[in-house]
VOZA-682529 format. One record per atom (N, C-alpha, C): z, y, x. Coordinates in steps of 0.02 Angstrom, whole numbers, padded with zeros to 5 digits, always signed. Example, Ala and Ser with C-alpha at 12.3 -4.5 7.8 and 13.67 -1.06 7.14 Angstrom:
BEGIN
+00390-00284+00660 +00390-00225+00615 +00390-00165+00660 +00354-00112+00642 +00357-00053+00684 +00394+00002+00645 
***
This chain:
BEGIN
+00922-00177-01192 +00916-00242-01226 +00843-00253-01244 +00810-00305-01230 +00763-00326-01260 +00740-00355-01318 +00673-00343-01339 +00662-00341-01408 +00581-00387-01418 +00565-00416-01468 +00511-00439-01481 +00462-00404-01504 +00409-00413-01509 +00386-00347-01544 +00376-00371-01634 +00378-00440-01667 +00391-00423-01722 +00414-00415-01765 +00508-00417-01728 +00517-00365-01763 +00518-00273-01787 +00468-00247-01747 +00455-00183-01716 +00395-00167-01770 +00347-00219-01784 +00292-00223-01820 +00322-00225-01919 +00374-00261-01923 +00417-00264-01975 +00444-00187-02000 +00476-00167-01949 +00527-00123-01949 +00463-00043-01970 +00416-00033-01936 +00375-00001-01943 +00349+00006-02005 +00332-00055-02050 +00300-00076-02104 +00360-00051-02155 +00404-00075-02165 +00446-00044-02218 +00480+00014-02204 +00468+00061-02159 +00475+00136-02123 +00423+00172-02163 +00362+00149-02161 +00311+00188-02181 +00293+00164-02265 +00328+00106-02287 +00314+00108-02356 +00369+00130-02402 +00432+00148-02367 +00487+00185-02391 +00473+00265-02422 +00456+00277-02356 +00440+00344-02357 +00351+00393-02359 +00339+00352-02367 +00260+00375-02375 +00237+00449-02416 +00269+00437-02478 +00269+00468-02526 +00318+00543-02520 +00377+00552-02460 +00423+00599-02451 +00445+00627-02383 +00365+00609-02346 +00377+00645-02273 +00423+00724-02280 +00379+00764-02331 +00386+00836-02321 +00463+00829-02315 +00504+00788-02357 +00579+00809-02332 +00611+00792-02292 +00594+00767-02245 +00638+00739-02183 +00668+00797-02164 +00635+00854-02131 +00687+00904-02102 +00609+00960-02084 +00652+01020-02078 +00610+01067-02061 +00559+01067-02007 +00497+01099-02010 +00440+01095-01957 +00492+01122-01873 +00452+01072-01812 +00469+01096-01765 +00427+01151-01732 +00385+01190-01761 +00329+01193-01749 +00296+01254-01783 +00369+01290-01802 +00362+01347-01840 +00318+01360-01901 +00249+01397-01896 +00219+01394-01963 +00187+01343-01962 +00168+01312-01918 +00116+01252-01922 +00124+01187-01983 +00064+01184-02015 +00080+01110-02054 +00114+01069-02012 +00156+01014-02032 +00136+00959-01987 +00159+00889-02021 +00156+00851-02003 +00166+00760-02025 +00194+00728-01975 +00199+00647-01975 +00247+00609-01950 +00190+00553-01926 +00227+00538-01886 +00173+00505-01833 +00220+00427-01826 +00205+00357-01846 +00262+00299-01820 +00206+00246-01774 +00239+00215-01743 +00193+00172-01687 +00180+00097-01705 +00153+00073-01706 +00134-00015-01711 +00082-00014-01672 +00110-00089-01630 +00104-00107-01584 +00057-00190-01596 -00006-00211-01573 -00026-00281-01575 -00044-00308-01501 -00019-00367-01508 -00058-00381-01451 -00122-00421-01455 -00147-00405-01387 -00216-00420-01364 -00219-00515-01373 -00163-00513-01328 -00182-00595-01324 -00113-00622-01363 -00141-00698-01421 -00094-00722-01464 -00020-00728-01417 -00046-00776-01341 +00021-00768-01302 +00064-00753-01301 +00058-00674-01305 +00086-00647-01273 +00149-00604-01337 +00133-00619-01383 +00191-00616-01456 +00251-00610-01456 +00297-00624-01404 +00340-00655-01422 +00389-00635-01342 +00330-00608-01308 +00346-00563-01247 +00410-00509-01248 +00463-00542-01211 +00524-00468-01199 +00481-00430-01170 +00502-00362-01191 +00470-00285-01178 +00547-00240-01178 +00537-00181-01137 +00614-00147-01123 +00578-00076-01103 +00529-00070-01140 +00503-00001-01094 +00457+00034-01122 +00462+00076-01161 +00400+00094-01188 +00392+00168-01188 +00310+00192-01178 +00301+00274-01174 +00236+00287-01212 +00231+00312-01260 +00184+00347-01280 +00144+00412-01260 +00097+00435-01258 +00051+00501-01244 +00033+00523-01301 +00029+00600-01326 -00008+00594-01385 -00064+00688-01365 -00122+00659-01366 -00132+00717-01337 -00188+00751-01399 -00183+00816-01415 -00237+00843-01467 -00291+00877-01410 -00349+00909-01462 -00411+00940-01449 -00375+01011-01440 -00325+01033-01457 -00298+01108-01452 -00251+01119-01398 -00260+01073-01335 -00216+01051-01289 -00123+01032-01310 -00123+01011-01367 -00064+00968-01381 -00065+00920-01353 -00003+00904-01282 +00024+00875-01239 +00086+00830-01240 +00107+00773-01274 +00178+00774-01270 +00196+00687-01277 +00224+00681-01211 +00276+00617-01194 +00335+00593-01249 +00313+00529-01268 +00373+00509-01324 +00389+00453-01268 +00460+00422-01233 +00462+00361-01195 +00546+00327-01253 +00538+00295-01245 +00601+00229-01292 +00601+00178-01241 +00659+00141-01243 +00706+00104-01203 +00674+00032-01224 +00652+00045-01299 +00634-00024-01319 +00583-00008-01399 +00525-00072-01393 +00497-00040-01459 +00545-00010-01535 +00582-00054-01525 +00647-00058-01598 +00679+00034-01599 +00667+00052-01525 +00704+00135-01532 +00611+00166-01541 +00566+00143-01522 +00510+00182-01552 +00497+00190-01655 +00529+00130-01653 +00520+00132-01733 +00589+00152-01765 +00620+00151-01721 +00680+00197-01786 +00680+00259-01800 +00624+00302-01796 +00609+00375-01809 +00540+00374-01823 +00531+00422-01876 +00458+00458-01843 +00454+00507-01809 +00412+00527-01784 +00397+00572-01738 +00343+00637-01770 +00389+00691-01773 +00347+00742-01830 +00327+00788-01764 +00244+00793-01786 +00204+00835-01750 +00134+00857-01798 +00109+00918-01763 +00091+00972-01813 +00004+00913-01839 -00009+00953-01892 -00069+00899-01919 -00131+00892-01871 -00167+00856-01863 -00216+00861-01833 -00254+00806-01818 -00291+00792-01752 -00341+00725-01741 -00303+00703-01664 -00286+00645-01657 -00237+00643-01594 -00259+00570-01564 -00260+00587-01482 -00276+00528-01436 -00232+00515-01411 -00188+00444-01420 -00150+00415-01373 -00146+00357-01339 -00114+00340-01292 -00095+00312-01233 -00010+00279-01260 -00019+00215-01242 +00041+00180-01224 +00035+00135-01170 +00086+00148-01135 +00112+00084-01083 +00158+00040-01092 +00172+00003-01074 +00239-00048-01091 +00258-00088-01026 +00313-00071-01010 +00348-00109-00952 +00303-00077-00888 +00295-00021-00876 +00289-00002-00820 +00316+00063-00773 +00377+00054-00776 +00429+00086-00756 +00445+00058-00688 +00483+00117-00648 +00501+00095-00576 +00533+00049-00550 +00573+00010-00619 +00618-00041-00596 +00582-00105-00633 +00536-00092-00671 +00475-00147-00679 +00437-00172-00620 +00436-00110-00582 +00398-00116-00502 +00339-00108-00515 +00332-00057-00567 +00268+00002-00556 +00266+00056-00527 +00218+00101-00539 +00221+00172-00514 +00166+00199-00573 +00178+00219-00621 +00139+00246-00675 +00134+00341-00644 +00071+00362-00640 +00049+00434-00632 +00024+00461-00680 +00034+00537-00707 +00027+00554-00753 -00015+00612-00716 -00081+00643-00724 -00120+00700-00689 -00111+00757-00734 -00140+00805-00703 -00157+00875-00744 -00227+00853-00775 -00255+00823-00732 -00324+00832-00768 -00334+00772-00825 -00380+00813-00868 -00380+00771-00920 -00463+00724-00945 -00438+00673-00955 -00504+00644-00994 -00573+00694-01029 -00613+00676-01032 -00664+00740-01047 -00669+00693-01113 -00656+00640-01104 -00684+00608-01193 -00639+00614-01231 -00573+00598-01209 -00526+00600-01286 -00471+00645-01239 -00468+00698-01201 -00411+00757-01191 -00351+00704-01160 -00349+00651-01152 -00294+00607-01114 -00272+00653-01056 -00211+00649-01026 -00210+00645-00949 -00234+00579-00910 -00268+00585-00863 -00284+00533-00811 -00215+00505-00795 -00211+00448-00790 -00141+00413-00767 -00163+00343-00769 -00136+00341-00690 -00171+00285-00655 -00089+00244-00651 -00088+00170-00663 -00035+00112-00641 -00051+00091-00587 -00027+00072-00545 -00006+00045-00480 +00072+00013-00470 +00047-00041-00430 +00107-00084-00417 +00172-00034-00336 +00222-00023-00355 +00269+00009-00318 +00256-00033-00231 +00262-00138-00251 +00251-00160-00187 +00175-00212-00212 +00109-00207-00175 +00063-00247-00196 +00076-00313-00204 +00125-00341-00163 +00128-00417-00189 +00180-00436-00201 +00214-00400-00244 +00282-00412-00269 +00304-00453-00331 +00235-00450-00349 +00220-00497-00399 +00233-00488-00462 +00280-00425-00489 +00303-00409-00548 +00278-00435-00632 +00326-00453-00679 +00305-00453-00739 +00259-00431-00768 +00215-00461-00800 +00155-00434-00843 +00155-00359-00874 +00112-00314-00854 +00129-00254-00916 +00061-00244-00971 +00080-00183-00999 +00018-00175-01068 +00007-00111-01078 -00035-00109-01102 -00081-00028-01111 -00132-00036-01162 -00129+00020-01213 -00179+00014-01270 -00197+00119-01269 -00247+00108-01311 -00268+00167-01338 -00279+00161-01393 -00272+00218-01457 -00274+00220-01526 -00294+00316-01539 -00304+00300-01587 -00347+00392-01617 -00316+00376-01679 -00258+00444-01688 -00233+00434-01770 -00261+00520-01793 -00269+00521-01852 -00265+00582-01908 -00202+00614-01917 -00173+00656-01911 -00112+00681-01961 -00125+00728-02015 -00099+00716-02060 -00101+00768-02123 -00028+00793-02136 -00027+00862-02174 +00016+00894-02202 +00070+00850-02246 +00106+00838-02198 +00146+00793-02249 +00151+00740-02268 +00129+00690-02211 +00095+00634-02220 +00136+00605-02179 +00133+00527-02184 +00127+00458-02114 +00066+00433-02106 +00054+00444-02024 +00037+00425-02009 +00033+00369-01963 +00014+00302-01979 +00040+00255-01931 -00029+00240-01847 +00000+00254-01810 -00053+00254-01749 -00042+00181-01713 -00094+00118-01734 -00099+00058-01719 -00114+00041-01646 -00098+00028-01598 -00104+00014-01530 -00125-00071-01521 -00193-00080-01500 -00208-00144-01478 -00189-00157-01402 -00118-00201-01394 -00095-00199-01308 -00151-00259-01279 -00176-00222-01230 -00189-00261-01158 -00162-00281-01110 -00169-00328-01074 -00147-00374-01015 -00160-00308-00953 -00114-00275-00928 -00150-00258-00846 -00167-00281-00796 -00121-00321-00757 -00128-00359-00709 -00170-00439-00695 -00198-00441-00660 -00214-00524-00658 -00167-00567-00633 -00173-00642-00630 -00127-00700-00619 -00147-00734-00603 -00134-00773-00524 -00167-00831-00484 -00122-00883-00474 -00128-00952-00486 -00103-01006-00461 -00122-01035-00397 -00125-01057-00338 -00151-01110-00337 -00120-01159-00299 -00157-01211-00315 -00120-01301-00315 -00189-01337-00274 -00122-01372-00203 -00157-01399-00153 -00138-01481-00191 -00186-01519-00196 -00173-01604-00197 -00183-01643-00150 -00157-01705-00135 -00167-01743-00084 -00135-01721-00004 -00089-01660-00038 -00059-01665+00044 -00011-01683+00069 +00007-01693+00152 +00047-01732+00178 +00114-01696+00147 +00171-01745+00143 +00240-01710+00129 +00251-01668+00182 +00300-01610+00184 +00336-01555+00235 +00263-01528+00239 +00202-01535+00196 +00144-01494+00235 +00185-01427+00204 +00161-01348+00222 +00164-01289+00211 +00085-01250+00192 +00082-01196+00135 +00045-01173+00137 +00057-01090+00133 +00048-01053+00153 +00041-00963+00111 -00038-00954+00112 -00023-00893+00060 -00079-00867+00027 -00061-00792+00051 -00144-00750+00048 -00148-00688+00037 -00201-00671-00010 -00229-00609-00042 -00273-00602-00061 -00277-00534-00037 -00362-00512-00042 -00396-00455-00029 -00426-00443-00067 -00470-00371-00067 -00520-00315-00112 -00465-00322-00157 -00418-00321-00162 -00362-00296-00233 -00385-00247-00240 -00371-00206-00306 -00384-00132-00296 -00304-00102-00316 -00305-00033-00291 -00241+00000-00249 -00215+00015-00348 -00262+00006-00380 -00244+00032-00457 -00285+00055-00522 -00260+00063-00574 -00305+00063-00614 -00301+00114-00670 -00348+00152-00690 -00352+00224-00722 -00340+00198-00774 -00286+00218-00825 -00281+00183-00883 -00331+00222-00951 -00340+00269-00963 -00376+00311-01018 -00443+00305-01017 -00474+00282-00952 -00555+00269-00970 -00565+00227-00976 -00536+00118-00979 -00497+00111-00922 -00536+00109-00859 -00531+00106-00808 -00578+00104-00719 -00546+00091-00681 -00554+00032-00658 -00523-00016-00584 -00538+00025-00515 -00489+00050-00476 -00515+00094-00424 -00550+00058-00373 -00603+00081-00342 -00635+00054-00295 -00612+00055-00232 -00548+00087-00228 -00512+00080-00155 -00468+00022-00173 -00471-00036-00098 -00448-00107-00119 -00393-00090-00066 -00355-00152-00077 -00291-00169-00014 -00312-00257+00015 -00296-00251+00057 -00309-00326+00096 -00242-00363+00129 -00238-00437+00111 -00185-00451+00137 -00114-00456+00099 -00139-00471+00025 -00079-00439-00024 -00067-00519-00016 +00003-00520-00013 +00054-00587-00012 +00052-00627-00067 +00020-00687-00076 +00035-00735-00142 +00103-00762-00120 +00131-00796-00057 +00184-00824-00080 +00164-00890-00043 +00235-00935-00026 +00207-00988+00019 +00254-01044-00037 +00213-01098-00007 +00227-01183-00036 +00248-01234+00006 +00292-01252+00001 +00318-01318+00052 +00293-01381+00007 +00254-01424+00023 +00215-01505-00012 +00292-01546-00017 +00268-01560-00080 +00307-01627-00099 +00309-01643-00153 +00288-01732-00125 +00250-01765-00196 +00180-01766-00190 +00139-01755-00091 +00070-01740-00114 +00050-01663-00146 +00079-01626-00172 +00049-01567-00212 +00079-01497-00188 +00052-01467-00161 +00073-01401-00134 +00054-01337-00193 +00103-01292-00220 +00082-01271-00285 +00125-01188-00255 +00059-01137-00261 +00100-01065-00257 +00079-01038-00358 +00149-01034-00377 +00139-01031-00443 +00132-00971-00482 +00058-00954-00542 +00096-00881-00569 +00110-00823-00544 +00068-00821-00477 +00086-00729-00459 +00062-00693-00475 +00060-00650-00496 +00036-00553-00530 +00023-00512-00480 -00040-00478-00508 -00067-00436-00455 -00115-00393-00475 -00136-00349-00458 -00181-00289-00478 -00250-00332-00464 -00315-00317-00509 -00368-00365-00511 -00422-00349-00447 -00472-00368-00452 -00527-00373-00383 -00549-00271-00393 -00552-00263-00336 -00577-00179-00344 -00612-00162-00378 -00678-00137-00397 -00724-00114-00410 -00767-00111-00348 -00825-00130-00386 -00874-00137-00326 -00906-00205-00293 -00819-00238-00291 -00829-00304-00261 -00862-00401-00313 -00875-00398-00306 -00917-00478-00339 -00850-00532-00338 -00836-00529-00297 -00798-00590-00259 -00707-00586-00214 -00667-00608-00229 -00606-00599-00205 -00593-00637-00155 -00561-00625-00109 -00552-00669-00058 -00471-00689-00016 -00479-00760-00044 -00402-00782-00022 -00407-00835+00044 -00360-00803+00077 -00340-00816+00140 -00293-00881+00123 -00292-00946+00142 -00243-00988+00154 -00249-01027+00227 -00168-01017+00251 -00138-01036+00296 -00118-01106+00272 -00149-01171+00303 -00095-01238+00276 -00074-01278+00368 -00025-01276+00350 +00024-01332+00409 +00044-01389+00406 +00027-01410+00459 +00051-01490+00444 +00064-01507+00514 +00122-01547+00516 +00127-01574+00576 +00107-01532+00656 +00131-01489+00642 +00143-01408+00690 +00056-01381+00693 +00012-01422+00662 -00061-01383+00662 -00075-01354+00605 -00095-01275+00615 -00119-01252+00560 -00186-01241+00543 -00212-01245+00489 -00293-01241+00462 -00303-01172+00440 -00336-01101+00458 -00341-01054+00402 -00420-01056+00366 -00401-01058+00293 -00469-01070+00265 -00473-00996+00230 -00547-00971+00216 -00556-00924+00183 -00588-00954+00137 -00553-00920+00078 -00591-00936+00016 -00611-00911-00036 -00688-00899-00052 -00734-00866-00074 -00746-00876-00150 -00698-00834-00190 -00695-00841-00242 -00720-00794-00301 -00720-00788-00370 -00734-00748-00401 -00695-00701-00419 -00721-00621-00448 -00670-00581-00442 -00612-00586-00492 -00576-00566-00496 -00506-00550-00547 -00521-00499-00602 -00525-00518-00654 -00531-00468-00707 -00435-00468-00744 -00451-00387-00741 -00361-00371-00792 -00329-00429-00843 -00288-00454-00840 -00273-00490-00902 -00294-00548-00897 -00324-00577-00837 -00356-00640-00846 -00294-00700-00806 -00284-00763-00830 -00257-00809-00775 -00300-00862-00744 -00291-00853-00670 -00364-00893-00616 -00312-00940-00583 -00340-01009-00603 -00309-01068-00577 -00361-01089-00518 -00335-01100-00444 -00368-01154-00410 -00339-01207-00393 -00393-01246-00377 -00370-01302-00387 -00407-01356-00307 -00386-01360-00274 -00435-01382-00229 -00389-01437-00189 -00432-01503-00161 -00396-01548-00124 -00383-01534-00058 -00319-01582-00030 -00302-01558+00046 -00360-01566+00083 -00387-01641+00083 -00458-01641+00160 -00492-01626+00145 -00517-01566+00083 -00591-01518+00083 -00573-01465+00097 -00491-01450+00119 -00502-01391+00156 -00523-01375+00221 -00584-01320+00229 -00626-01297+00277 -00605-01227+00317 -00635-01210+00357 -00629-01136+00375 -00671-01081+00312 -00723-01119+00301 -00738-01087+00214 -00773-01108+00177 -00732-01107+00105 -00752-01131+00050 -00751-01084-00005 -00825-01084-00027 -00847-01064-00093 -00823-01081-00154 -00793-01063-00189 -00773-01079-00253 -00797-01048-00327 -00824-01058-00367 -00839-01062-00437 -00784-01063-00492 -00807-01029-00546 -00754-01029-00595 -00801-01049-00659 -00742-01072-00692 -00757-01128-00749 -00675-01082-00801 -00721-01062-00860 -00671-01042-00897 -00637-01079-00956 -00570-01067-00953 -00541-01138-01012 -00522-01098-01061 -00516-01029-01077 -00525-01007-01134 -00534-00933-01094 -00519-00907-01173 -00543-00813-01142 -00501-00793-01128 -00432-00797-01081 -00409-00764-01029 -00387-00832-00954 -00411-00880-00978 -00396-00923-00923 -00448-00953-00896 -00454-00960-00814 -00525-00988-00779 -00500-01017-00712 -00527-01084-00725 -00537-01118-00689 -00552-01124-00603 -00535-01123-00541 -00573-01103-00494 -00562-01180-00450 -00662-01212-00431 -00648-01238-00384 -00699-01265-00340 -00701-01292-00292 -00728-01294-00229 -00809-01335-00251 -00861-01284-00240 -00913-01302-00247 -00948-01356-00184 -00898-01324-00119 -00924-01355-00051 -00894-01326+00006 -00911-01332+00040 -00869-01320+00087 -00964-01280+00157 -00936-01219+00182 -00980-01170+00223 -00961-01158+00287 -00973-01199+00325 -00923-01183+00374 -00956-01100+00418 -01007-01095+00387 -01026-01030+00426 -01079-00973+00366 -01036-00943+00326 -01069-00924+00281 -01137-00882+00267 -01140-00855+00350 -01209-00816+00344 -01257-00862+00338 -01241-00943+00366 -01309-00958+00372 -01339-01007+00307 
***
């Protein structure tokens, strides 16, 4: 069942002001002689948006300086906050994901090797199919304290992973057709440092549009952002009309995580290639559109 997150942010808040004062009695150490305290999760998000977002999936990391290693995962934030989680005292780096599970149509990796800055495991997200287009997911990092006997609450600021492309043809003939692809995707993204991998995929499927009404529109698809390395993303559109097809390449700016990239370009300025520019309409949404048209870009 899905859950909002505030009531998760609620539920957390009067968890930890209930009991603040009477960790030590919850129940005996797991952990033999070791001190230890109680650890509860709150969760914010990055972007106001995104508030109000169903979530069904959640996994925590919590890793210490004394190689303390250990996976907390819940079905839903509401089962992360109905417990605390008692672990021995100390200084602790964690990792959350949200919604990136196999039937989310991720592939979340968890390594041996670990972060040299905060003892994380390396664990890289990747999409199961690149243009499958899947639901938005989120990932934060947080550094909590534990004391002897204490709550501790470990605050997670969630991020956007994936990027999000529209784009919308105007002025075209009815029954026209368009598909999209995009390239330099990158294959995935290291979540604990964070680092966009510099190995890309080419050819990842946006999705096709049949015109009508004049407006050809591939809407809202999700996708892993521009590689590393690369400046510039590049989308392939196929448009048909009247059994002739046009393929234009189009020379755009890259994809940053979390961002949504609208283009916007008319039917008769499409070329074999066009340069495009971005124009941002707030801080996760940008604008993309046709500066001109190149028909031969080296020169």
């Amino acid at each position: 069942m899905k859950i909002n997150i505030l009531g998760t942010i609620i539920a957390l808040l009067v968890l930890a002001s209930c009991h603040k004062e009477r960790s030590h009695e919850y129940w005996d150490s797991e952990y033999g002689d070791r001190p230890v305290g109680y650890l509860a999760f709150e969760l914010y998000w990055d972007e106001y948006d995104d508030i109000l977002s169903p979530i069904d999936g959640v996994r925590i990391t919590a890793s210490g300086a004394d190689g303390f290693l250990k996976n907390y995962d819940f079905a839903s934030p509401s089962d992360a906050a109905d417990a605390l989680q008692q672990i021995p005292e100390g200084t602790y780096n964690l990792l959350v994901t949200v919604d990136m599970s196999n039937k989310d149509g991720y592939i979340l990796t968890q390594s041996d090797a670990l972060n040299a800055a905060n003892h994380l495991p390396l664990t890289t997200a990747a999409l199961s199919v690149p243009s499958s287009s899947p639901h938005q997911a989120w990932y934060g990092i947080a550094t909590a304290t534990v004391n002897n006997g204490e709550i501790t609450i470990a605050r997670f600021q969630l991020k956007r992973l994936l990027s999000m492309i529209s784009i919308t043809i105007t002025g075209a003939p009815d029954g026209a057709l368009i598909t999209a692809t995009a390239s330099h995707v990158a294959q995935n993204i290291e979540l604990t440092t964070p680092t966009i991998s510099a190995a890309s995929i080419d050819d990842v499927s946006l999705g096709a549009a049949t015109g009508s009404g004049g407006t050809l529109t591939i809407d809202s698809r999700t996708l892993m952002p521009t590689a590393f390395g690369n400046d510039r993303t590049i989308i392939t559109l196929c448009t048909t009309s009247n059994g002739v097809t046009l393929t234009s390449t189009i020379d755009a700016p890259k994809m940053d995580p979390g961002r949504y990239y609208i283009m916007e370009i008319a039917y008769d300025r499409l070329k074999a290639y066009i340069y495009t520019s971005g124009t941002d309409i707030n801080d996760w949404q940008q604008l993309w559109t046709a500066d001109g048209e190149i028909l031969n870009p080296d020169e």
